[in-house]
C-alpha positions as CSV (number, residue, x, y, z in Angstrom):
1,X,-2.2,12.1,-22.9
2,X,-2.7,9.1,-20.2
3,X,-0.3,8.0,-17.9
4,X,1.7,4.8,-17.9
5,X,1.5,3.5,-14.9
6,X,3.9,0.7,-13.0
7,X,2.4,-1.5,-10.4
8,X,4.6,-2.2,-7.2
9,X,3.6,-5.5,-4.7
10,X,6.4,-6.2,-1.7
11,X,6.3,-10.0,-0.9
12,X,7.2,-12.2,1.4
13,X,5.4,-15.7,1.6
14,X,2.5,-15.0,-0.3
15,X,1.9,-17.8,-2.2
16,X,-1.9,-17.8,-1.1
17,X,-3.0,-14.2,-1.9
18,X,-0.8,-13.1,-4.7
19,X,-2.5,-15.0,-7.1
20,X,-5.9,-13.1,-6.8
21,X,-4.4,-9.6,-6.9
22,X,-2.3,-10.8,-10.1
23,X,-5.7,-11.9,-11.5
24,X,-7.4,-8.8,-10.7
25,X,-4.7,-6.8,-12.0
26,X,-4.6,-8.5,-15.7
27,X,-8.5,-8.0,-15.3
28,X,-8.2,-4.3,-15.6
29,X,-9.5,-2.3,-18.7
30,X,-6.6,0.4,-18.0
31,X,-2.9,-2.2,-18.3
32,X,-0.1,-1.3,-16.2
33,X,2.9,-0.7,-18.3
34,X,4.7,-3.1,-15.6
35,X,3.9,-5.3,-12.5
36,X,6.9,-5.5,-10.3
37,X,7.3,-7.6,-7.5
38,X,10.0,-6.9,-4.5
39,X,10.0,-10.4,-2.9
40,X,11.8,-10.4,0.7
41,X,13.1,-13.6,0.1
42,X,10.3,-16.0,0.4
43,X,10.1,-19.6,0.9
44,X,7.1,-20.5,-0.7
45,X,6.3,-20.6,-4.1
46,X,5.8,-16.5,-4.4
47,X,8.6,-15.8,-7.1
48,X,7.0,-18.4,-9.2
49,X,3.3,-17.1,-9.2
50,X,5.1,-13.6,-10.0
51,X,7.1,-15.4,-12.4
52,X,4.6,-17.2,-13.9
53,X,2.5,-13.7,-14.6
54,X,4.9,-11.8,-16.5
55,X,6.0,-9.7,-13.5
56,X,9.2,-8.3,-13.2
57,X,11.1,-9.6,-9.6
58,X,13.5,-7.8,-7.8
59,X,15.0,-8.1,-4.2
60,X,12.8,-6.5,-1.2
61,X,13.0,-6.4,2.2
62,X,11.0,-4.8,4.6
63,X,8.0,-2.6,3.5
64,X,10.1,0.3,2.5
65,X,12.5,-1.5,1.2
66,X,10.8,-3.1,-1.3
67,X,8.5,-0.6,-2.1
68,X,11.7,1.7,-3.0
69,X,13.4,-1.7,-4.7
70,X,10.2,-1.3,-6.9
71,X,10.0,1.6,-7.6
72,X,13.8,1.7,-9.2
73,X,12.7,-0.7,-11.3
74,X,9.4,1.0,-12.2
75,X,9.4,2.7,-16.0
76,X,5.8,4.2,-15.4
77,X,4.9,8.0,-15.3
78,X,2.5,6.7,-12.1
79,X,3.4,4.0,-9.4
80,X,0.8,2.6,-7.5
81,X,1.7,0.6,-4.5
82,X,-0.4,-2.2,-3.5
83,X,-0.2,-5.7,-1.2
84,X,0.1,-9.0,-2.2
85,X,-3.6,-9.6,-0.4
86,X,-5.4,-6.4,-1.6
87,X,-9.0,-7.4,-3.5
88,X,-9.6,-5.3,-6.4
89,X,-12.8,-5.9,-6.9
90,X,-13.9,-3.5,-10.0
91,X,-12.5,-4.5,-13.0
92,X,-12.1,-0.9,-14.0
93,X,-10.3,0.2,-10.8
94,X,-6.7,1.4,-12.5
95,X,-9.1,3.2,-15.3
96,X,-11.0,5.0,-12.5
97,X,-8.2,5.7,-10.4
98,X,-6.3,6.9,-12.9
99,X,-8.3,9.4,-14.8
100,X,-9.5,10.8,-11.6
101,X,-5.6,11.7,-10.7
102,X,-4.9,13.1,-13.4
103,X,-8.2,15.5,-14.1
104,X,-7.7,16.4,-10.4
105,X,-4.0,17.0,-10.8
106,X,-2.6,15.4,-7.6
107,X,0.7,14.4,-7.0
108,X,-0.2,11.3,-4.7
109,X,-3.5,9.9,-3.8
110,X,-4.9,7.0,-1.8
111,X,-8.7,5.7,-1.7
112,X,-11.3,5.0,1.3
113,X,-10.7,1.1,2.7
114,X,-12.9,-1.7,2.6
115,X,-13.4,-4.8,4.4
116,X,-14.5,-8.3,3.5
117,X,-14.8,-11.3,5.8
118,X,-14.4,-8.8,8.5
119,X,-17.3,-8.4,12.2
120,X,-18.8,-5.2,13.1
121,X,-16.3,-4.3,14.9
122,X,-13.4,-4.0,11.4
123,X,-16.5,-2.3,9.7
124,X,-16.8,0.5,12.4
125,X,-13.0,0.5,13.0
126,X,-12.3,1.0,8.5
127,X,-15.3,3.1,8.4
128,X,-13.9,5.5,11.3
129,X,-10.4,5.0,9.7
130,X,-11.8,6.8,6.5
131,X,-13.3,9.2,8.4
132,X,-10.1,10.3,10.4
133,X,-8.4,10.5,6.9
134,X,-10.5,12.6,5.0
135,X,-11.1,15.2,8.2
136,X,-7.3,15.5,8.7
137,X,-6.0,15.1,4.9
138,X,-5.4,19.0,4.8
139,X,-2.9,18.9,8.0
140,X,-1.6,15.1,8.5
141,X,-1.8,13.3,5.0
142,X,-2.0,9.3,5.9
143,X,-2.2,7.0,2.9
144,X,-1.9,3.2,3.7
145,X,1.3,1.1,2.0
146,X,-0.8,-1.1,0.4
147,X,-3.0,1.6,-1.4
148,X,-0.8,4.5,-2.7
149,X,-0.7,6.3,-6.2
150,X,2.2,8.7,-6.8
151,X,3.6,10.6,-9.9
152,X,7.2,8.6,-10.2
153,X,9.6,12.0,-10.4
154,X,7.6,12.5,-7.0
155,X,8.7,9.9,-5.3
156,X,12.0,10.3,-6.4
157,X,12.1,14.0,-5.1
158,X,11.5,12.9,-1.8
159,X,13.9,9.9,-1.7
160,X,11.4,7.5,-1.9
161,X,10.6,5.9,1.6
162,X,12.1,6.7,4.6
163,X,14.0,2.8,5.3
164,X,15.0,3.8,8.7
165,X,11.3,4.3,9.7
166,X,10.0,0.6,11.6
167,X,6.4,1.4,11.1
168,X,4.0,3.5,9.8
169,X,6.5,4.7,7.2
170,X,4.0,5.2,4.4
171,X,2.3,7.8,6.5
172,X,5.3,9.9,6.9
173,X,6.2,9.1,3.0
174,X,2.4,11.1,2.2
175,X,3.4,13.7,4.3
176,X,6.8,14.4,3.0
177,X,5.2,13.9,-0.9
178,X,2.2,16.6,0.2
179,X,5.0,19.2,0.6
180,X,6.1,18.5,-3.0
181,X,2.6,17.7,-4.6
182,X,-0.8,17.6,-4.1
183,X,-2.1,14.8,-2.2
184,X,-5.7,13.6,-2.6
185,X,-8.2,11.2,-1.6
186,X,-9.7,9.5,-4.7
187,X,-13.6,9.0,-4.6
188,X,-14.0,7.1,-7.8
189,X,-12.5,3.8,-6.2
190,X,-12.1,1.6,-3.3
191,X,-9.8,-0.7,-1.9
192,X,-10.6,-4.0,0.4
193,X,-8.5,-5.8,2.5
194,X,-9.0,-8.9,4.6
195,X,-9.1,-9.4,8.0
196,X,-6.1,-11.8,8.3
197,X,-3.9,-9.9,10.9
198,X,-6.7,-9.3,12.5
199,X,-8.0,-12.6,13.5
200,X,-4.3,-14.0,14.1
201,X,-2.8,-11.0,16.3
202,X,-6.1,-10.2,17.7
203,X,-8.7,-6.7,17.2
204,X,-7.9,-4.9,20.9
205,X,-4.0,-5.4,20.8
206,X,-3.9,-3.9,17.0
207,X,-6.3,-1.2,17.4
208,X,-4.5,0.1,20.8
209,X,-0.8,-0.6,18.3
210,X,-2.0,1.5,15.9
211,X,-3.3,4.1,18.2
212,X,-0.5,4.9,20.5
213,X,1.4,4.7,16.8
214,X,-0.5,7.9,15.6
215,X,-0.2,9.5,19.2
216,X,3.9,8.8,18.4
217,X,3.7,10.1,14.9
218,X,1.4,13.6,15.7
219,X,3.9,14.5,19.4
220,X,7.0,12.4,18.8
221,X,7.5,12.5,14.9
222,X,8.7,9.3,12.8
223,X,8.9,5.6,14.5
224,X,12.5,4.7,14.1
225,X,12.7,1.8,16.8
226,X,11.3,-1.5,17.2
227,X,8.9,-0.6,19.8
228,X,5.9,-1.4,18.0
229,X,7.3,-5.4,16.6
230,X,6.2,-4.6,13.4
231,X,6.7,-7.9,11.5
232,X,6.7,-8.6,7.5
233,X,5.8,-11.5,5.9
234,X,2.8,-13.5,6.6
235,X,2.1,-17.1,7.2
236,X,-1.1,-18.9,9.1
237,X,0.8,-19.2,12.1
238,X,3.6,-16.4,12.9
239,X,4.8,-13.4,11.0
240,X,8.6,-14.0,10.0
């Protein structure tokens, strides 16, 4: 018997992308059950795009936040968590991903990344990203926020996300849900993300924050501080 499957988007300002992964997700030859949307509060016109596609709205916050917000809201057997500016670009994606989880049994699963719009440099930098995650997905499960797929009574075992974590909190959420359940990479799909951070905080300084994150997270354990600025919500100028 298939799955139902919820689908869980944080927002915050996101007027410009949400519409495309809303489009991509009423695309899909497998329906979620439910799209909900955790909106941190935004001052755009965010609620209404969600509105105006049939998701269900509740209150976010930060990543974790939300993403938990969602997920109590969430009826599905599955959850997957994506980002408002995700591009599903295979109309069959949930099908794919789906199917593949449950033949393979896992209890949480993310995909290899993709980029569009990006230089060389965000090609080598997803392409070694994947690499990294498949070599160490035995010892030190990582599974990005905006790409995750997890049996719901599995994220409620584990309490859900970790909301006193300030960043990287979805890797330590796939490491506490591989105790519990079997965590996967899933081969069948593939999931692109723009360059938008990039080009607005600059490569170097990200690359070199997201480094000396995974150097805290293997030595030092969970972030829980705000040394690392992290910032949610998204706008062309500054990060609110």
């Amino acid at each position: 018997m298939t799955p139902t499957l919820s689908v869980v988007i944080p927002t915050k300002n996101e007027e410009r992308y949400l519409p495309a992964v809303l489009d991509a997700l009423r695309r899909q030859t497998f329906q979620p059950k439910e799209i909900v949307v955790a909106d941190a509060q935004s001052v755009d016109n965010t609620r209404i795009i969600a509105k105006r596609a049939g998701a269900k709205i509740v209150e976010g916050g930060l990543p974790s936040t939300g993403r938990n917000h969602g997920a109590d809201a969430a009826t599905g057997d599955l959850i997957f968590f994506f980002d408002a500016d995700v591009i599903i670009d295979d109309d069959r994606f949930l099908e794919k991903a789906v199917a593949e989880f449950t033949q393979k049994k896992f209890g949480i699963a993310t995909c290899s990344l993709g980029v569009v719009g990006g230089n060389r440099f965000d090609v080598f930098a997803h392409h070694f990203y994947n690499g990294y995650v498949r070599l160490l997905q035995r010892f030190q499960p990582h599974a990005p926020g905006f790409c995750i797929l997890i049996k719901r009574s599995l994220h409620e075992v584990i309490g859900g996300f970790d909301e006193a974590i300030t960043f990287c909190e979805d890797h330590e959420y796939a490491g506490r849900a591989a105790q519990k359940g079997k965590f996967g990479l899933l081969n069948s799909v593939k999931i692109f993300v723009t360059t938008r951070r990039q080009e607005r905080d600059g490569r170097l300084s990200m690359s070199v924050k997201y480094i000396l994150a995974e150097f805290h997270l293997v030595f030092l354990g969970p972030i829980r501080d705000d040394k690392f600025k992290y910032g949610f919500g998204y706008d062309e100028k500054k990060e609110e």
